[in-house]
C-alpha positions as CSV (number, residue, x, y, z in Angstrom):
1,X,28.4,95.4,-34.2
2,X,26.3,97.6,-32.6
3,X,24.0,94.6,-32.1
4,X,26.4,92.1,-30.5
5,X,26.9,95.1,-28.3
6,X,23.2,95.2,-27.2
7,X,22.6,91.1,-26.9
8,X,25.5,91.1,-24.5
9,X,24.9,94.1,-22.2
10,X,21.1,93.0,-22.0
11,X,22.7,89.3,-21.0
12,X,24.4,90.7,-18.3
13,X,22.1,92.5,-17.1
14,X,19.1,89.7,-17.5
15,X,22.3,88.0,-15.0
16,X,22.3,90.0,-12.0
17,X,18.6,88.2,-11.3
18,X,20.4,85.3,-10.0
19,X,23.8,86.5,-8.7
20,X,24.7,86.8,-4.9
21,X,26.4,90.2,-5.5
22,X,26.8,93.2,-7.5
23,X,29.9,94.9,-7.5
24,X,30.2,98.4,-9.6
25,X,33.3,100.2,-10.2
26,X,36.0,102.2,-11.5
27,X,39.4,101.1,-12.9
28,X,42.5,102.8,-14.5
29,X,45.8,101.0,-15.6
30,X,48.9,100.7,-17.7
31,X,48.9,99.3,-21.1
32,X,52.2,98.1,-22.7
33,X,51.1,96.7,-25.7
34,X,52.9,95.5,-29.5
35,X,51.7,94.0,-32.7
36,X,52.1,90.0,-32.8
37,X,53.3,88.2,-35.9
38,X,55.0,91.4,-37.6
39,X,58.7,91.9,-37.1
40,X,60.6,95.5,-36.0
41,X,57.8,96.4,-33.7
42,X,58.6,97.4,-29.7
43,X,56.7,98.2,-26.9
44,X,54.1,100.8,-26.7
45,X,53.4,102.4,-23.4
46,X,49.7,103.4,-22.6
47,X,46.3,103.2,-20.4
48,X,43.0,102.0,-19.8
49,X,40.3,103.3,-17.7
50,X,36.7,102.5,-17.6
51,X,33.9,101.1,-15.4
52,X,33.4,97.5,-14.2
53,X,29.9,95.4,-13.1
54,X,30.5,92.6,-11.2
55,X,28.2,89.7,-10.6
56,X,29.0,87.2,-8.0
57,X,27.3,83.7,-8.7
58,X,28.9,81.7,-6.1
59,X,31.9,82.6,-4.0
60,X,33.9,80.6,-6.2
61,X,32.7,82.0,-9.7
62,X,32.0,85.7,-10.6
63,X,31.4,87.5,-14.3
64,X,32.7,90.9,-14.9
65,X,32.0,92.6,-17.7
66,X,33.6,96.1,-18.5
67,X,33.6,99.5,-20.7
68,X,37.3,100.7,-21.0
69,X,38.8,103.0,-23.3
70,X,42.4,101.5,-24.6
71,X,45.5,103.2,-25.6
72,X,47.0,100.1,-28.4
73,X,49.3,99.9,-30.6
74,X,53.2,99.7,-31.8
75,X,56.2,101.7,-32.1
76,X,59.9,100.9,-34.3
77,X,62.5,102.8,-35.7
78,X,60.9,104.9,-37.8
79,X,57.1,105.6,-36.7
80,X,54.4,104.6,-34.2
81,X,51.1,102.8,-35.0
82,X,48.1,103.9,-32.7
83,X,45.1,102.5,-31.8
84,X,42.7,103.4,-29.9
85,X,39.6,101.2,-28.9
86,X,36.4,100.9,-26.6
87,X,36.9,97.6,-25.2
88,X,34.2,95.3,-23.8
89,X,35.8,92.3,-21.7
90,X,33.9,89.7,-20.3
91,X,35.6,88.2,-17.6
92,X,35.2,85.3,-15.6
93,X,36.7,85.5,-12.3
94,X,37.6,82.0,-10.7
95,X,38.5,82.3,-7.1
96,X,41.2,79.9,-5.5
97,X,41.2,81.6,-2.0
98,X,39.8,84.9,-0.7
99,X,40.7,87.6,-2.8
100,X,42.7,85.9,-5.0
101,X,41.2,84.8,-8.6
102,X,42.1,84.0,-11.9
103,X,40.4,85.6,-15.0
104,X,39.7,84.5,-18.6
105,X,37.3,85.9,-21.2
106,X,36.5,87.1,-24.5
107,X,36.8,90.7,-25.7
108,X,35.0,93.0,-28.0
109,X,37.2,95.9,-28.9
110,X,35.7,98.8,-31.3
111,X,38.3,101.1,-32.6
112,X,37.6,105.1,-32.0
113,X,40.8,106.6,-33.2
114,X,43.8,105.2,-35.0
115,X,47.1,106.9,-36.2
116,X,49.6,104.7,-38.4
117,X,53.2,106.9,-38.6
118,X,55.4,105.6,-41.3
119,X,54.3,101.7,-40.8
120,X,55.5,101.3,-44.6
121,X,51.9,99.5,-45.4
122,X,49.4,101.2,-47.3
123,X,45.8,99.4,-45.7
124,X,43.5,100.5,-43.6
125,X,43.0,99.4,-40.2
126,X,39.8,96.8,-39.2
127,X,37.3,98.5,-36.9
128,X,36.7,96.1,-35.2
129,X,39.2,93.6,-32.8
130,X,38.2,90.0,-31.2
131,X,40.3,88.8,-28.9
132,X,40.9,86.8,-25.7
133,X,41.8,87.8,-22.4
134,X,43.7,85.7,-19.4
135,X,44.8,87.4,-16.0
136,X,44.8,87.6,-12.4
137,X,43.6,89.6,-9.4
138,X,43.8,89.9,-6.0
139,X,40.3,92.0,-4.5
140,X,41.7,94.1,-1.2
141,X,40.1,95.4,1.9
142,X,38.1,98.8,1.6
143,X,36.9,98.5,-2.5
144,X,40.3,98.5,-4.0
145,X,41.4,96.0,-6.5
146,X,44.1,94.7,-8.5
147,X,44.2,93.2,-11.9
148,X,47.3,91.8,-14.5
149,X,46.2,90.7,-17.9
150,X,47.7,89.8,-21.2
151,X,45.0,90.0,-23.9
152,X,46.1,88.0,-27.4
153,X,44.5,88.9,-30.5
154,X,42.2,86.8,-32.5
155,X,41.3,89.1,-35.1
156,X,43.8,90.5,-37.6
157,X,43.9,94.8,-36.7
158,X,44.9,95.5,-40.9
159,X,42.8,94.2,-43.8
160,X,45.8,93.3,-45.8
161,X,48.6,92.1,-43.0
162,X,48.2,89.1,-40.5
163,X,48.9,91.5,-37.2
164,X,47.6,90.8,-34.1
165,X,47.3,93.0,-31.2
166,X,49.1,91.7,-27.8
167,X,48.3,93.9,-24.4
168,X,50.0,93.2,-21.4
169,X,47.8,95.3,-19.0
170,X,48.4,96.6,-14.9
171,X,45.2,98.2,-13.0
172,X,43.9,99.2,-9.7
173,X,39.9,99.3,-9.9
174,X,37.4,100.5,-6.7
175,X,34.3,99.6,-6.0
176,X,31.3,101.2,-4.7
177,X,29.5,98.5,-3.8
C-alpha cells in the first residue's frame, strides 16, 4: 500500500513539468455517508478536510489530486459503524465553461480508525478501500471553491460481508495559488 502511495504522489508531481498551472489548497466539507448493499443502515453525518494540488493541463482539463481525512460509515437502530480513512482522490476536472467543471477519479482510502457498535457481525474491517469518485464544481473569484461528490465503493469495507461504502460529500476548498 505504502508503495502505490509513493508511485502515485511521485506521478503527480513528475506532472506539474508540463502543466499550465499549479493550484494548492485547503478544503473542508460535509460527509453524509451509508454502507451499500446491506439492509437497516441510515445516513451518517460527518467531514472531510485536507489539502488539494491542482495541475492545469489545458483550460479544459485539470488533475487534482488530494490528502483528506474522512469521517465514513453507518448508523441503524441499534449501533453505529465508524470509519475513519486517509483518502487520496485523483480527480480529473473537465471544464464546460469558466468555473464550472465536472470531476471523476479513482480513490485510495487507508483506514486510521474504525469503531463497529452493535453491527451484529463478528469480522474485521479491510484496511484498505478502492473506490470511484464522480462530482462537480464551480471555482469562484478570490481562491474559493466548491465541490459536490458521491464516491461508490469498489472494494468491499468487511472481509466476510459484501458492503460497500457510499459518500455523498459538500466542500468549500481555497487556494493559495
Amino acid at each position: 500500500m505504502k508503495r502505490i502511495t509513493i508511485v502515485i504522489f511521485a506521478a503527480f508531481f513528475a506532472m506539474t513539468t508540463y502543466s499550465q498551472g499549479i493550484d494548492f489548497g485547503v478544503k473542508a466539507g460535509a460527509n453524509f455517508s451509508t454502507i451499500t448493499d446491506a439492509t437497516g443502515f441510515d445516513n451518517k453525518t460527518g467531514f472531510h478536510a485536507g489539502i488539494f494540488l491542482g495541475l492545469k493541463f489545458t483550460d479544459k482539463i485539470a488533475l487534482q489530486p488530494e490528502l483528506l481525512y474522512s469521517q465514513q460509515g453507518a448508523e441503524f437502530n441499534a449501533g453505529k459503524f465508524d470509519l475513519d480513512y486517509v483518502n487520496i482522490p485523483v480527480i480529473v476536472k473537465l471544464y464546460l465553461i469558466q468555473g464550472l467543471n465536472l470531476q471523476v477519479g479513482p480513490q485510495f482510502g487507508f483506514v486510521v480508525n474504525d469503531d463497529l457498535k452493535n453491527i451484529g457481525v463478528l469480522t474485521k474491517n479491510k484496511d484498505f478501500d478502492f473506490s470511484g469518485v464522480v462530482g462537480a464544481g464551480y471555482d469562484l473569484p478570490l481562491g474559493l471553491r466548491v465541490d459536490a461528490r458521491y464516491n461508490f465503493g469498489l472494494t468491499d469495507v468487511l472481509e466476510s460481508e459484501s458492503w460497500k461504502n457510499g459518500v455523498f460529500s459538500l466542500a468549500l476548498g481555497y487556494s493559495f495559488l
